[in-house]
Residue frames relative to the residue before (quaternion, step in Angstrom):
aa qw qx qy qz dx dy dz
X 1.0000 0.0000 0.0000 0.0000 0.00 0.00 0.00
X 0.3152 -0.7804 0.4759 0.2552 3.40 -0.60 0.94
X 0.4700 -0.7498 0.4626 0.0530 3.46 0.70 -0.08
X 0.5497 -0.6996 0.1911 0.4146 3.98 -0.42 -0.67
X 0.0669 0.8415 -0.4555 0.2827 3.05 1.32 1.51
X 0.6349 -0.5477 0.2801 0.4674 3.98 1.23 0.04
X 0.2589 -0.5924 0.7093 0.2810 2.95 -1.86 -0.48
X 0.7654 0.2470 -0.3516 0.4791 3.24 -1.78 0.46
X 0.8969 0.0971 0.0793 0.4242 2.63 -1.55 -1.62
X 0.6499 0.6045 -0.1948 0.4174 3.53 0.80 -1.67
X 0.5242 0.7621 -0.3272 0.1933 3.34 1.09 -0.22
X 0.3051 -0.9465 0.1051 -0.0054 3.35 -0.07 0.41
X 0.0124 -0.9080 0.3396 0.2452 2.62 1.39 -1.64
X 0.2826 -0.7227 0.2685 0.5708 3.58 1.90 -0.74
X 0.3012 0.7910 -0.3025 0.4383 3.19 1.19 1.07
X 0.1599 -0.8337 0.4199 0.3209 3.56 0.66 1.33
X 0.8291 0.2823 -0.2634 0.4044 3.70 -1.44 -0.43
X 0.4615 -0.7796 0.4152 0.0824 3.97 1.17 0.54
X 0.1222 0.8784 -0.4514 0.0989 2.96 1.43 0.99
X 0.5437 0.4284 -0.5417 0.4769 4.33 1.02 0.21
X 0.5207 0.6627 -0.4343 0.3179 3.26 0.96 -1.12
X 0.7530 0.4676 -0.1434 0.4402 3.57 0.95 -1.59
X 0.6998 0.4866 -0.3279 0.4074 3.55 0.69 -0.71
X 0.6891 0.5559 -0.2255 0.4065 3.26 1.15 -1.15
X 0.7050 0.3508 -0.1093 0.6066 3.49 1.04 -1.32
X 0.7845 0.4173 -0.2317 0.3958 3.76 0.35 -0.33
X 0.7082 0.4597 -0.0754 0.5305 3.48 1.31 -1.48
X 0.6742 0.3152 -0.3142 0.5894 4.08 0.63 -1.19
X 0.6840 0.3937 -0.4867 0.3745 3.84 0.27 -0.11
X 0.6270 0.4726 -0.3584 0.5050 3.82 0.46 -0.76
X 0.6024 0.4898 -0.3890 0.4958 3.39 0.82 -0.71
X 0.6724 0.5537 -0.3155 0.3766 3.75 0.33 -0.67
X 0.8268 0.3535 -0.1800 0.3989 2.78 0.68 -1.58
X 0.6094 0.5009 -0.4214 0.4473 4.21 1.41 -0.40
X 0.4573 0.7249 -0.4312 0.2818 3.44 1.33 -0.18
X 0.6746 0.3143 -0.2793 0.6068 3.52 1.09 -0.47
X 0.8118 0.1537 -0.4132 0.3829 3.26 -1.87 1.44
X 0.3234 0.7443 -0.5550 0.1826 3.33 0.66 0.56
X 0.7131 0.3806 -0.2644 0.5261 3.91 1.36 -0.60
X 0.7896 0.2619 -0.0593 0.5518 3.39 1.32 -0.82
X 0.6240 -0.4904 0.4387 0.4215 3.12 -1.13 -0.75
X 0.0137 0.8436 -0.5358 -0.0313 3.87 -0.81 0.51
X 0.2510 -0.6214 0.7038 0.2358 3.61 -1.03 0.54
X 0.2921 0.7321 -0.6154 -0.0033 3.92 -0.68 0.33
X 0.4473 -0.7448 0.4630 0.1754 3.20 -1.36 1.47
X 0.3434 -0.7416 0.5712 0.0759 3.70 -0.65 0.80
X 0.0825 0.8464 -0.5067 0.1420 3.79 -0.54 1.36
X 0.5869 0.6153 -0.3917 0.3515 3.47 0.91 1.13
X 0.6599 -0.5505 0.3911 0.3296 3.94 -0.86 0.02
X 0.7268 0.3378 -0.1439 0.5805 3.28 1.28 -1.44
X 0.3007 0.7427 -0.5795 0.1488 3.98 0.09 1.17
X 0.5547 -0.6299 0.3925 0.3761 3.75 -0.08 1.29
X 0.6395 -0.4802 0.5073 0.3211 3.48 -1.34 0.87
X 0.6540 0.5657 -0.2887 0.4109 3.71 0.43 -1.23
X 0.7404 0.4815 -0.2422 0.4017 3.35 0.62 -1.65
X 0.7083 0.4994 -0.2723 0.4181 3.38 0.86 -1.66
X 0.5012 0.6108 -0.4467 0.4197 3.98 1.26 -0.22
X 0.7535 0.3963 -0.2694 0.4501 3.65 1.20 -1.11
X 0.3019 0.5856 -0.6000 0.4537 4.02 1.09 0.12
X 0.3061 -0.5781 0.7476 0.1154 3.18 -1.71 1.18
X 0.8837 0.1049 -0.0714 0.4505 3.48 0.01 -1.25
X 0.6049 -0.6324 0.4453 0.1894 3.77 -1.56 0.00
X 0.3845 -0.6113 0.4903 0.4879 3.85 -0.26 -0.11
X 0.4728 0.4491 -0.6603 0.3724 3.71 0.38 1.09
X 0.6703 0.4821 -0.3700 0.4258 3.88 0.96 -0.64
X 0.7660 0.1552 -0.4162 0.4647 3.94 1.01 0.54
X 0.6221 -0.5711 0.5204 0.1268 2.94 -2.24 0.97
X 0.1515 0.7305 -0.6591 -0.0945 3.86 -0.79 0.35
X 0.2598 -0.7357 0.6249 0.0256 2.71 -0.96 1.19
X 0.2207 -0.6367 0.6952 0.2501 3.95 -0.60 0.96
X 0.3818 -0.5231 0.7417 0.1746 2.85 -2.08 0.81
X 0.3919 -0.6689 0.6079 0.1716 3.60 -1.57 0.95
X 0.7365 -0.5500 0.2290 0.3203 3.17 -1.79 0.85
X 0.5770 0.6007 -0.3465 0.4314 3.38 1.68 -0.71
X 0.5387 0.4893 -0.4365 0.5291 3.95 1.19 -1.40
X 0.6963 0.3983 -0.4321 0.4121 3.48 -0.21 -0.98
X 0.6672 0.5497 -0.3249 0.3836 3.99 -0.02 -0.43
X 0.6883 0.3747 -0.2302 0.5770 3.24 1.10 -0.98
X 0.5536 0.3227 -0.4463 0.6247 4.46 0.79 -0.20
X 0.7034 0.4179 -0.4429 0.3666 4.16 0.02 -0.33
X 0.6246 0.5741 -0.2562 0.4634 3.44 1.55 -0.82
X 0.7537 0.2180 -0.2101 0.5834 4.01 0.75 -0.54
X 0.5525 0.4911 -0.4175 0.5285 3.56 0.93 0.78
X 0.7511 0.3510 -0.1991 0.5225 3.62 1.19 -0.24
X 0.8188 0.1842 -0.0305 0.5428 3.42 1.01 -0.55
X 0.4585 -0.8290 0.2663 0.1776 3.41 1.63 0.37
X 0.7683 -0.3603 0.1096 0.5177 3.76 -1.11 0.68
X 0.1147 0.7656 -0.6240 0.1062 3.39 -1.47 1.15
X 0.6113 -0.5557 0.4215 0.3739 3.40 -1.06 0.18
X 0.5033 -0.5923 0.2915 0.5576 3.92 -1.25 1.01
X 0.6402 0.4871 -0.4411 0.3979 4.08 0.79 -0.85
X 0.7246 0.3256 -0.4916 0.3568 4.04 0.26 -0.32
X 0.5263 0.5813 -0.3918 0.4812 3.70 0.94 -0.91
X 0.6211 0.5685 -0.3889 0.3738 4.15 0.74 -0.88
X 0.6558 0.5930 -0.0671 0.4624 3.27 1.64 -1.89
X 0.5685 0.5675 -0.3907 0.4496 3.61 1.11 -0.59
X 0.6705 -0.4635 0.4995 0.2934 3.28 -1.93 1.08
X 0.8454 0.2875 -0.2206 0.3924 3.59 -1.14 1.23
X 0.6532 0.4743 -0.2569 0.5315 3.24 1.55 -0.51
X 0.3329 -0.7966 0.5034 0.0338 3.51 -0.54 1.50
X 0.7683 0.3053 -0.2696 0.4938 3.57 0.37 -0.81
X 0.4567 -0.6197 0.4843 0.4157 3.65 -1.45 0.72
X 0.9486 -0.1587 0.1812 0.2053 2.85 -2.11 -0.51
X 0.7418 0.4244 -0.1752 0.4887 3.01 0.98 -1.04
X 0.4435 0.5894 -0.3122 0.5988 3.66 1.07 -0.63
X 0.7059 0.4829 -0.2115 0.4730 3.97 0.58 -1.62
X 0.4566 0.7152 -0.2489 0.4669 3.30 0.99 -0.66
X 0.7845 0.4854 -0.0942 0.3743 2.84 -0.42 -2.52
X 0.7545 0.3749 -0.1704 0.5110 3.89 0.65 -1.70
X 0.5136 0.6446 -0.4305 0.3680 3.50 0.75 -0.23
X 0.6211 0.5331 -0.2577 0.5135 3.29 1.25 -1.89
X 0.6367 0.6533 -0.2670 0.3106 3.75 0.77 -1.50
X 0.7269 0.3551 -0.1400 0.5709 3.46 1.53 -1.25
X 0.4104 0.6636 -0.4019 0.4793 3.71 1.17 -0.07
X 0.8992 0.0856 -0.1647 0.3961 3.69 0.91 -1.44
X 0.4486 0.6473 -0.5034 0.3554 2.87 1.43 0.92
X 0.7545 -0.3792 0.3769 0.3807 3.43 1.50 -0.48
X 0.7985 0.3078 -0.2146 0.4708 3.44 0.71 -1.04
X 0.7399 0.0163 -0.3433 0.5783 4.30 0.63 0.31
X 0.5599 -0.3844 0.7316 0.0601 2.80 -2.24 0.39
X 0.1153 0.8003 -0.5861 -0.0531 2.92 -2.06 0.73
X 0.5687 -0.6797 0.3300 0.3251 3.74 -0.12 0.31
X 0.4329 -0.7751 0.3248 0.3260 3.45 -0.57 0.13
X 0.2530 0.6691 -0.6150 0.3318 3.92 1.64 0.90
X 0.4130 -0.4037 0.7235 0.3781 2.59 -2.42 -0.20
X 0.6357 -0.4860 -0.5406 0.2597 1.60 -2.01 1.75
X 0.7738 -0.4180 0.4134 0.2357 3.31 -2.30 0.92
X 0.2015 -0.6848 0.6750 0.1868 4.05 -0.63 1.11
X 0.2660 -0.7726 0.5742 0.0525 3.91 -0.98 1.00
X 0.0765 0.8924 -0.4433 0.0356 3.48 -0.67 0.64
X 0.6681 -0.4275 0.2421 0.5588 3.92 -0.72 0.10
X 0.2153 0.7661 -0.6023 -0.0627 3.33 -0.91 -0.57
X 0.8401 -0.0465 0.0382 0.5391 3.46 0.32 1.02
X 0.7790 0.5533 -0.2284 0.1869 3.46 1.43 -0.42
X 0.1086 0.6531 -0.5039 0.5548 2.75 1.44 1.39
X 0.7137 0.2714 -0.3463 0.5450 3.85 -0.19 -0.54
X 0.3862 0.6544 -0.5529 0.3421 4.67 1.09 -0.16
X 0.3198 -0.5294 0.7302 0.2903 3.30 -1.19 0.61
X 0.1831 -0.8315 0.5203 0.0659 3.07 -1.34 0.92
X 0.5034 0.4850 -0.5150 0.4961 3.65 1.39 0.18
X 0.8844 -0.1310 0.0491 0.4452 3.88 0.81 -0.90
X 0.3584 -0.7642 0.4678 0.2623 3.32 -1.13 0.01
X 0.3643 -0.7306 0.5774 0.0111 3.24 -0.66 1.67
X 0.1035 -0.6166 0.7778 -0.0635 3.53 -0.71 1.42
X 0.2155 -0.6443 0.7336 0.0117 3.74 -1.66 1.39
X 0.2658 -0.7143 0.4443 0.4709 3.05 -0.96 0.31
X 0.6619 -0.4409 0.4863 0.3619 3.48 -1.63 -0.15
X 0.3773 -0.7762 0.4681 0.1898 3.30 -1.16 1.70
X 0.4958 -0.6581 0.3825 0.4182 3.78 -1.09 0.39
């Protein structure tokens, strides 16, 4: 029973220097966050309250230097549409069940996911569109980082 040893920060446990307080809030987050780029390189965005003093000294940039862009109910429809029912023109993929926005809009986001990477297209007339990776798309938004020096 903790009793009146605090909350949050103030917590305690009656344990001086709060050493769960520290592991938990100080240790599983650094631990999370050095876990990426150990083989490669990584840009990884950090979104919490409790980021060690130390760590937050090595952050180059701020969450003014990234963009989220929500995806709309129609973008979403059209990555749920050629993931479920596979490669289609922008007018049949427009016409599928779930897909709100017309053709031209279907089009437009098609091109949008083409240079982000996640569909392909062929080289007919009109252009046959397909997955390519876009399963692994975030589909509520797209998170632009910025680029490291």
């Amino acid at each position: 029973m903790r009793g009146d040893e605090g909350k949050g920060t103030d917590l305690d446990y009656g344990i001086p220097e709060r050493p769960f307080l520290r592991h938990y809030r100080e240790h599983k987050i650094a631990q999370a966050v050095l876990r990426f780029g150990r083989t490669t390189a990584a840009t990884v965005y950090i979104h919490t309250g409790v980021l060690p003093e130390w760590l937050s000294e090595m952050v180059t940039v701020g969450p003014e230097a990234v963009t989220i862009e929500e995806r709309s109910e129609g973008q979403r429809g059209v990555i749920r549409a050629l993931l479920d029912e596979g490669p289609g023109t922008a007018a049949e993929i427009a016409n599928r069940e779930g897909v709100s926005i017309g053709e031209k809009q279907t089009r437009d986001w098609l091109k949008r996911l083409r240079s982000e990477g996640y569909v392909s297209r062929d080289d007919s007339q009109p252009y046959t569109w397909g997955a390519n990776g876009l399963a692994d798309a975030p589909h509520t938004a797209h998170v632009r980082l910025p680029e490291l020096e």
